[in-house]
MARSE-605281 format. One record per residue (C-alpha): residue number from 1; x, y, z. Coordinates in nm, 4 decimals. Example, Ala and Ser with C-alpha at 12.3 -4.5 7.8 and 13.67 -1.06 7.14 Angstrom:
BEGIN
<atom><i>1</i><u>1.2300</u><v>-0.4500</v><w>0.7800</w></atom>
<atom><i>2</i><u>1.3670</u><v>-0.1060</v><w>0.7140</w></atom>
END
This chain:
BEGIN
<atom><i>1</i><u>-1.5910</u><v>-0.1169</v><w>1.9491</w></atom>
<atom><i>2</i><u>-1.8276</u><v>-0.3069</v><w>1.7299</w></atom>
<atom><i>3</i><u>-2.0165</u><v>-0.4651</v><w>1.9675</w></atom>
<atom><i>4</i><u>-2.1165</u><v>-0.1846</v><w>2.2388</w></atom>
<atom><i>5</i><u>-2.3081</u><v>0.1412</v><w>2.0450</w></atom>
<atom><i>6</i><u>-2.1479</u><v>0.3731</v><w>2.2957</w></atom>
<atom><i>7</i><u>-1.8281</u><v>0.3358</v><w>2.3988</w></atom>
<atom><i>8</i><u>-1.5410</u><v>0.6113</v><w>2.3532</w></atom>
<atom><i>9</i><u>-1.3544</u><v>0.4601</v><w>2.0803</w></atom>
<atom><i>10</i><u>-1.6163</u><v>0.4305</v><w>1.8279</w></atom>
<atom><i>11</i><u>-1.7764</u><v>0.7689</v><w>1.9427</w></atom>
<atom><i>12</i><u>-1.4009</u><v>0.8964</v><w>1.8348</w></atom>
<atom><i>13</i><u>-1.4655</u><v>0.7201</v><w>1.5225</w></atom>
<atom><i>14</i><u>-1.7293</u><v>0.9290</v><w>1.4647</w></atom>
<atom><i>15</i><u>-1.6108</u><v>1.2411</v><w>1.5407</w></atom>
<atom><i>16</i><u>-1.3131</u><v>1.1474</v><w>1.2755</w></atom>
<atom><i>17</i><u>-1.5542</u><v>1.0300</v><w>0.9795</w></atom>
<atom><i>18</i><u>-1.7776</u><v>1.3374</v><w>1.0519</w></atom>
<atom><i>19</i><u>-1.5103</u><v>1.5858</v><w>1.0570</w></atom>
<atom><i>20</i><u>-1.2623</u><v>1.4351</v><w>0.7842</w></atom>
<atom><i>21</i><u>-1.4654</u><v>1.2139</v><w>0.5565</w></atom>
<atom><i>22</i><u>-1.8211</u><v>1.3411</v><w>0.5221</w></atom>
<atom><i>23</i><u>-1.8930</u><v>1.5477</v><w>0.2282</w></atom>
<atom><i>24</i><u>-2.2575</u><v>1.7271</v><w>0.1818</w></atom>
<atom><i>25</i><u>-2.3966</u><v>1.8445</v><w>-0.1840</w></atom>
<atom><i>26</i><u>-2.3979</u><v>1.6344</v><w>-0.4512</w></atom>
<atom><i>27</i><u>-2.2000</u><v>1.3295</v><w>-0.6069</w></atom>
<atom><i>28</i><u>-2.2046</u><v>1.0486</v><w>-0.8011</w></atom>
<atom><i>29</i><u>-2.1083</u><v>0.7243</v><w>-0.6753</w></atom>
<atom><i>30</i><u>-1.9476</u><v>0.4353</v><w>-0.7966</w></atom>
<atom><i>31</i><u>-2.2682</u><v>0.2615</v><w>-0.8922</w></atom>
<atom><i>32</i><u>-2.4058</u><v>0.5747</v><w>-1.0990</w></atom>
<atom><i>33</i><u>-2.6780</u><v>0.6991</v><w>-0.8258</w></atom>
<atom><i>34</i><u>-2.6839</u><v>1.0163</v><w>-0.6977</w></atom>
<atom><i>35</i><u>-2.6278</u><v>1.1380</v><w>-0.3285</w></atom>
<atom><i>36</i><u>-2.6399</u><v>1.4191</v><w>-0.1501</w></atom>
<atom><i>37</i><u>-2.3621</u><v>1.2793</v><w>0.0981</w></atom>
<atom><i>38</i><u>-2.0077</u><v>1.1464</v><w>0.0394</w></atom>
<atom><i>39</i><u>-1.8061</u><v>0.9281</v><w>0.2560</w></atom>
<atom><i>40</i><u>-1.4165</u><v>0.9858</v><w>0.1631</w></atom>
<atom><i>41</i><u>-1.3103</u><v>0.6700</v><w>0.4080</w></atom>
<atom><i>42</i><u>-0.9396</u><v>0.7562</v><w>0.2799</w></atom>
<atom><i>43</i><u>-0.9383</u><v>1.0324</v><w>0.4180</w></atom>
<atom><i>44</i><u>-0.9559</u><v>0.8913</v><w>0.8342</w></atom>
<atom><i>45</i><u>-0.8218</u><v>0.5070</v><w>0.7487</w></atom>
<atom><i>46</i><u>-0.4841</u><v>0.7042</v><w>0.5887</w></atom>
<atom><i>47</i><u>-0.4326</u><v>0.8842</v><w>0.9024</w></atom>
<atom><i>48</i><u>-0.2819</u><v>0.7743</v><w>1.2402</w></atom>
<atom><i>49</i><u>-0.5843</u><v>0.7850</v><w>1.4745</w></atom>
<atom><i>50</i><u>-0.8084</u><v>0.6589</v><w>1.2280</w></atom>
<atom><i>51</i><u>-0.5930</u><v>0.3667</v><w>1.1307</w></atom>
<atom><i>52</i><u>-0.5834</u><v>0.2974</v><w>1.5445</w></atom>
<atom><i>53</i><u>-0.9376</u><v>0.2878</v><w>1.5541</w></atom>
<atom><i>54</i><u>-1.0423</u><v>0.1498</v><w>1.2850</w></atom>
<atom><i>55</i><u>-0.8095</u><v>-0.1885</v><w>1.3298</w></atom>
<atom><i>56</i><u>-0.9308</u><v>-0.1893</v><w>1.6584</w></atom>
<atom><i>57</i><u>-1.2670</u><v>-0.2060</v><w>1.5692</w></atom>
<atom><i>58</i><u>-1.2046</u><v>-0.4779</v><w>1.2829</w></atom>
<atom><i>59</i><u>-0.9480</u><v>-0.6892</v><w>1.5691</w></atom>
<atom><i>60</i><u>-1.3059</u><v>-0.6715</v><w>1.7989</w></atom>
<atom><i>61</i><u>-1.5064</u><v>-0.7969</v><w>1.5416</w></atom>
<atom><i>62</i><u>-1.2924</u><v>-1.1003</v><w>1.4211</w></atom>
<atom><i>63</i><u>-1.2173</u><v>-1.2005</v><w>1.8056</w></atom>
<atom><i>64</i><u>-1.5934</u><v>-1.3339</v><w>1.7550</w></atom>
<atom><i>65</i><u>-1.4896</u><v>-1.5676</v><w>1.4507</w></atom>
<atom><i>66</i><u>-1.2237</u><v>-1.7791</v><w>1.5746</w></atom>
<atom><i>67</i><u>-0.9981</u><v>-1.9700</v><w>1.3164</w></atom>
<atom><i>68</i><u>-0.9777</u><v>-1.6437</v><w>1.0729</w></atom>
<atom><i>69</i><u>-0.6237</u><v>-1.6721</v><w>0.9326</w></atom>
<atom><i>70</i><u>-0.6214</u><v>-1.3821</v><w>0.6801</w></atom>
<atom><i>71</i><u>-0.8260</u><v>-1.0704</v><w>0.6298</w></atom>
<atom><i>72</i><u>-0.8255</u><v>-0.8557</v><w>0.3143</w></atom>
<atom><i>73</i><u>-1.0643</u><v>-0.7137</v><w>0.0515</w></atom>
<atom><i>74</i><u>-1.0315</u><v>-0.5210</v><w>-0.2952</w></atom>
<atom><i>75</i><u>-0.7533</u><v>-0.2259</v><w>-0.3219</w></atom>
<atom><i>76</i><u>-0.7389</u><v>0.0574</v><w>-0.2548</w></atom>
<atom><i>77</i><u>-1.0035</u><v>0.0407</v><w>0.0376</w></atom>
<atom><i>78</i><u>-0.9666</u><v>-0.2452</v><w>0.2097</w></atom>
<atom><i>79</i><u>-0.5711</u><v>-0.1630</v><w>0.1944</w></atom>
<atom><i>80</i><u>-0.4857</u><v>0.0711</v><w>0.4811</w></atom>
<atom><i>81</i><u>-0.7373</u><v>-0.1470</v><w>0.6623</w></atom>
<atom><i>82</i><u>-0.5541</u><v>-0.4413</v><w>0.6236</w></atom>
<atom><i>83</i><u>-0.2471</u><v>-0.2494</v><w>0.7303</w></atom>
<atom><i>84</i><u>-0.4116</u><v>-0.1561</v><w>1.0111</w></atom>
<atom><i>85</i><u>-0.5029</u><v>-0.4623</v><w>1.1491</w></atom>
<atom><i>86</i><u>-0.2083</u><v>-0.6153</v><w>1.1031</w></atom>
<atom><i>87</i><u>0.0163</u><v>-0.3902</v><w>1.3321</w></atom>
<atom><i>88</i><u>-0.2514</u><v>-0.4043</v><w>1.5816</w></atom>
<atom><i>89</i><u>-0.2597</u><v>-0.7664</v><w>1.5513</w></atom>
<atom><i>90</i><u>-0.0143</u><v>-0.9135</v><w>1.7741</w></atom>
<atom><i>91</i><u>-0.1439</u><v>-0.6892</v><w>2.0694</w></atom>
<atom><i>92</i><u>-0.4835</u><v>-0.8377</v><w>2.0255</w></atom>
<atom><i>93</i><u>-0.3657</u><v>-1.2074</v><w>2.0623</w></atom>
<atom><i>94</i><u>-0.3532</u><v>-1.3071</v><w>1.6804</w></atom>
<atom><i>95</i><u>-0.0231</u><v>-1.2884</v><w>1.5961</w></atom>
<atom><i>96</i><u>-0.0462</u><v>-1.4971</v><w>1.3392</w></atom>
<atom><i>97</i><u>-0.2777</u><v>-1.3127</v><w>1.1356</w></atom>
<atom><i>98</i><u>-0.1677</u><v>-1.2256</v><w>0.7464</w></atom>
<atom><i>99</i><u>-0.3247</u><v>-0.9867</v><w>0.5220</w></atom>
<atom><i>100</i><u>-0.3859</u><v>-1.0364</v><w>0.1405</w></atom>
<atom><i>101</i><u>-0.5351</u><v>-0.7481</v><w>-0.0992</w></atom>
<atom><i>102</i><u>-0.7252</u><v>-0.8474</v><w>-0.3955</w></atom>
<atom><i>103</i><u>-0.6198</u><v>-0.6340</v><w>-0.7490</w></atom>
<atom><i>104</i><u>-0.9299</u><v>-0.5083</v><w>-0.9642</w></atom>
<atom><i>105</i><u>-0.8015</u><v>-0.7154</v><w>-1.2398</w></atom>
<atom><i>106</i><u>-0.5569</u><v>-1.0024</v><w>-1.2835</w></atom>
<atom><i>107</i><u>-0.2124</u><v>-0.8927</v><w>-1.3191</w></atom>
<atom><i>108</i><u>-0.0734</u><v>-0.8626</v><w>-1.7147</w></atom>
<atom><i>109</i><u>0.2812</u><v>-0.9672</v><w>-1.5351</w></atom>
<atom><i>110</i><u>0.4822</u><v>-1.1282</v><w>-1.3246</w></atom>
<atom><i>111</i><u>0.2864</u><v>-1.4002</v><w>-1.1726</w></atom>
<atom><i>112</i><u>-0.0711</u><v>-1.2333</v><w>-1.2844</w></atom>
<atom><i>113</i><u>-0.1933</u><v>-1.2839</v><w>-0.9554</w></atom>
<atom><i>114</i><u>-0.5278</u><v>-1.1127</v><w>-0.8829</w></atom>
<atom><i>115</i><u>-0.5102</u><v>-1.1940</v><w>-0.4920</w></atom>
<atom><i>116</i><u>-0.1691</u><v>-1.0631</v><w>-0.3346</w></atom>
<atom><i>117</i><u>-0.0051</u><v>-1.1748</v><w>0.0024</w></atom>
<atom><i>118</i><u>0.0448</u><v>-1.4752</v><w>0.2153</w></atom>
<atom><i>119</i><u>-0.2719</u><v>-1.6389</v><w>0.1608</w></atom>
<atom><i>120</i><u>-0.3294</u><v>-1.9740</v><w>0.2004</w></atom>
<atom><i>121</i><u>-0.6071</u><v>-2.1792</v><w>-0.0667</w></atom>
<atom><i>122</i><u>-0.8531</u><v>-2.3227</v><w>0.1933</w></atom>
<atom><i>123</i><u>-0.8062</u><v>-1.9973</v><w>0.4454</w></atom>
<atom><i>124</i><u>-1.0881</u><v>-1.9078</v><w>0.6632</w></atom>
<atom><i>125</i><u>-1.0962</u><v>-1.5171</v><w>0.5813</w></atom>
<atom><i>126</i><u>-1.2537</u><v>-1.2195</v><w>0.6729</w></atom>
<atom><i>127</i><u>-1.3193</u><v>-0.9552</v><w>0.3607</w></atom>
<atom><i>128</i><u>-1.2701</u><v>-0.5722</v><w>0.4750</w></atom>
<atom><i>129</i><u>-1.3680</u><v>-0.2025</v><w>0.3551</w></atom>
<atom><i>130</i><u>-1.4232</u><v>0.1474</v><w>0.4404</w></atom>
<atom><i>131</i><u>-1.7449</u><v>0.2332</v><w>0.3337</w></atom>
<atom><i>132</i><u>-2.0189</u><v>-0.0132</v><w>0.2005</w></atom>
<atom><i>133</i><u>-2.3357</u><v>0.0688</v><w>-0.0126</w></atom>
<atom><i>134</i><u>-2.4735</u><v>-0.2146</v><w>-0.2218</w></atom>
<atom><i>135</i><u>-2.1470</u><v>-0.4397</v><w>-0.1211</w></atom>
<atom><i>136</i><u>-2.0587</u><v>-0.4864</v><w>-0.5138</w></atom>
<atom><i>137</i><u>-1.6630</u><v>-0.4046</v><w>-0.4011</w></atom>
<atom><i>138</i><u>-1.6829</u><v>-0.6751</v><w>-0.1264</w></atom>
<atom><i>139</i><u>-1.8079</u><v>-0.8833</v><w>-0.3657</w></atom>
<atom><i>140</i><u>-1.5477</u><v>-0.9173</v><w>-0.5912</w></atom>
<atom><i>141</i><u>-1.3269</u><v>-0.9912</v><w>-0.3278</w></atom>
<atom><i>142</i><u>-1.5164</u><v>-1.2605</v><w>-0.1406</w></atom>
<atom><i>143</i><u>-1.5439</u><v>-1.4355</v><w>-0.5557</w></atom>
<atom><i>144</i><u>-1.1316</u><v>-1.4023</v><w>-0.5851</w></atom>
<atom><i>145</i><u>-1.1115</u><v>-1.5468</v><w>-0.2518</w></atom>
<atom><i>146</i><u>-1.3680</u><v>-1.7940</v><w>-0.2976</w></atom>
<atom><i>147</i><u>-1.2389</u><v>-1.9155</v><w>-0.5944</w></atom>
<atom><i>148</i><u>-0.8555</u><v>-2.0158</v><w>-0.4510</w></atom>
<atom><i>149</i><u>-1.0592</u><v>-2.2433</v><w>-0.2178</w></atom>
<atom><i>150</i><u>-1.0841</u><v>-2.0133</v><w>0.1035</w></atom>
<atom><i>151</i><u>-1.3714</u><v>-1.9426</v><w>0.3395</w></atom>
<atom><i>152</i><u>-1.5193</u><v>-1.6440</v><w>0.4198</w></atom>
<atom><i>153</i><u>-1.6126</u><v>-1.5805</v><w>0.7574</w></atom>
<atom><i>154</i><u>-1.7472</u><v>-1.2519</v><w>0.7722</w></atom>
<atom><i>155</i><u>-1.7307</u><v>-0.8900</v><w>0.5624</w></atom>
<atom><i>156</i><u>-1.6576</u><v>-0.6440</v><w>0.7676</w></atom>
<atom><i>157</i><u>-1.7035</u><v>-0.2176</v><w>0.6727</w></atom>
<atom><i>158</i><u>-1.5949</u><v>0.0573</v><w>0.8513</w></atom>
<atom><i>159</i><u>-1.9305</u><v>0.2645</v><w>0.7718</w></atom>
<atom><i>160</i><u>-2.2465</u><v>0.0874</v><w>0.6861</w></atom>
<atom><i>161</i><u>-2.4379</u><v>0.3800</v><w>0.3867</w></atom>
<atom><i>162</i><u>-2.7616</u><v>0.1223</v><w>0.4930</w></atom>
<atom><i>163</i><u>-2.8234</u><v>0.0986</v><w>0.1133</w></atom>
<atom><i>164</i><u>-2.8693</u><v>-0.2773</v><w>0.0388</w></atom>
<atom><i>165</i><u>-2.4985</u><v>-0.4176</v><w>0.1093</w></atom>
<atom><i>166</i><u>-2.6457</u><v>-0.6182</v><w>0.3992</w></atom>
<atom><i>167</i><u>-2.8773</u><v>-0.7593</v><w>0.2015</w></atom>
<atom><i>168</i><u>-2.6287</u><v>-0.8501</v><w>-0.1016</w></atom>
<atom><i>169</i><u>-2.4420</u><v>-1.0249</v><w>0.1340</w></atom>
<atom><i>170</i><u>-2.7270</u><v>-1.2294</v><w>0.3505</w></atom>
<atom><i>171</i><u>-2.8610</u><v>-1.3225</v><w>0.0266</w></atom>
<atom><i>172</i><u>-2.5057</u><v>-1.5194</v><w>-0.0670</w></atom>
<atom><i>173</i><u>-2.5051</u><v>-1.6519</v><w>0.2798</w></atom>
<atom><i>174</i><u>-2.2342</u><v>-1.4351</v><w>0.4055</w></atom>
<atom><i>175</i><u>-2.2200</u><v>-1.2567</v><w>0.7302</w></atom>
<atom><i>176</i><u>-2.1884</u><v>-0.9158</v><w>0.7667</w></atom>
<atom><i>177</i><u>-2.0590</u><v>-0.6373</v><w>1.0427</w></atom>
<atom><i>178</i><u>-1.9780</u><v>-0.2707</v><w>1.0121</w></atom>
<atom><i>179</i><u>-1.8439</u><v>-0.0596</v><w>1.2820</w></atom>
<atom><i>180</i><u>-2.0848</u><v>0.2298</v><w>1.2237</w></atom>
<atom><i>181</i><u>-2.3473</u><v>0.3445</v><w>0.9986</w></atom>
<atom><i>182</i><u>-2.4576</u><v>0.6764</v><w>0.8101</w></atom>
<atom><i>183</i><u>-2.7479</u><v>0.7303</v><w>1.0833</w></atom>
<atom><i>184</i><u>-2.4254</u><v>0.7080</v><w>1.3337</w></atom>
<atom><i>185</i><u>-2.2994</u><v>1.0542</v><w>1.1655</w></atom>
<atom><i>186</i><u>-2.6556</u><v>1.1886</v><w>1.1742</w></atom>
<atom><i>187</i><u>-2.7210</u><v>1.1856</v><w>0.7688</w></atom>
<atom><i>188</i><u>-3.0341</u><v>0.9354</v><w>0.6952</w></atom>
<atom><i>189</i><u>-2.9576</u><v>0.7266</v><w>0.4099</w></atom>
<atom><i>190</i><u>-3.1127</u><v>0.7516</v><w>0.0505</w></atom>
<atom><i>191</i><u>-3.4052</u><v>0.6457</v><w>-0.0792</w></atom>
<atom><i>192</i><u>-3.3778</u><v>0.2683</v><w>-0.2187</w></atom>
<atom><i>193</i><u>-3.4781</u><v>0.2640</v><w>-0.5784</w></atom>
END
């Protein structure tokens, strides 16, 4: 699905974001701008088909980075993407695959982990999430991973808002794929400040 623009999966991808997750008028985001879209990824990555699409689409893209052991990013995103990818898995010839989800902030209990699951120090990962605009989410996830001695192979989001995450990421050396972006849903993206 990630690799070829046109084939039926992703253009059922589509139809799901357009008709479940995109929101027209105005918002705020996370980072304070204004838009006059909204991308609610929750709202296709929590349901069945979306899920099957979705960890489809991530499976395709880390098939191209052999030796990823874990994938993962920061909750509450990256987690039914992770979950995702997971079940789908074993069908896809990595059956040894493990997920790990990254907490906001280090835990006040317990073992005050800030990265939870199976993860390995010295892991090559790859860092997931639904929807990326300047990549600041991804971020923190690729620093918490970083810093127990892993690798990151490659950030992958489910829809690309084409508003600088791209360039975050090339300019700390990391590699980045999405499966679509906001042209794919026929919005044009905002105006870079």
């Amino acid at each position: 699905m990630a690799v070829d623009r046109n084939d039926e999966p992703r253009g059922a991808l589509v139809e799901l974001l357009k008709r479940d997750a995109l929101r027209v008028g105005q918002f705020t985001l996370a980072s304070g701008r204004s838009s006059h879209y909204y991308i609610d990824g929750r709202k296709v990555t929590l349901g069945a088909e979306g899920a099957r699409l979705i960890g489809r689409g991530v499976l395709d893209v880390l098939a191209e980075y052999p030796g990823i052991a874990a994938v993962g990013g920061l909750t509450l995103g990256a987690d039914p993407i992770v979950g995702a990818a997971l079940a789908l898995a074993p069908e896809s010839g990595m059956p040894a695959l493990r997920g790990f989800l990254v907490r906001k902030q280090t835990k006040s209990h317990g073992t005050g982990n800030l990265v939870e699951g199976p993860l390995e120090p010295g892991s090559t990962v790859a860092i997931v999430d639904d929807v990326a605009t300047t990549g600041g989410s991804s971020l923190q996830a690729v620093d918490a991973v970083e810093a127990l001695g892993c690798k990151v192979a490659v950030v992958v989001a489910v829809l690309d808002r084409l508003e600088g995450a791209a360039e975050t990421f090339a300019a700390r050396g990391l590699t980045f794929r999405s499966l679509l972006n906001i042209r794919d849903l026929g919005v044009e993206p905002l105006a870079r400040a």
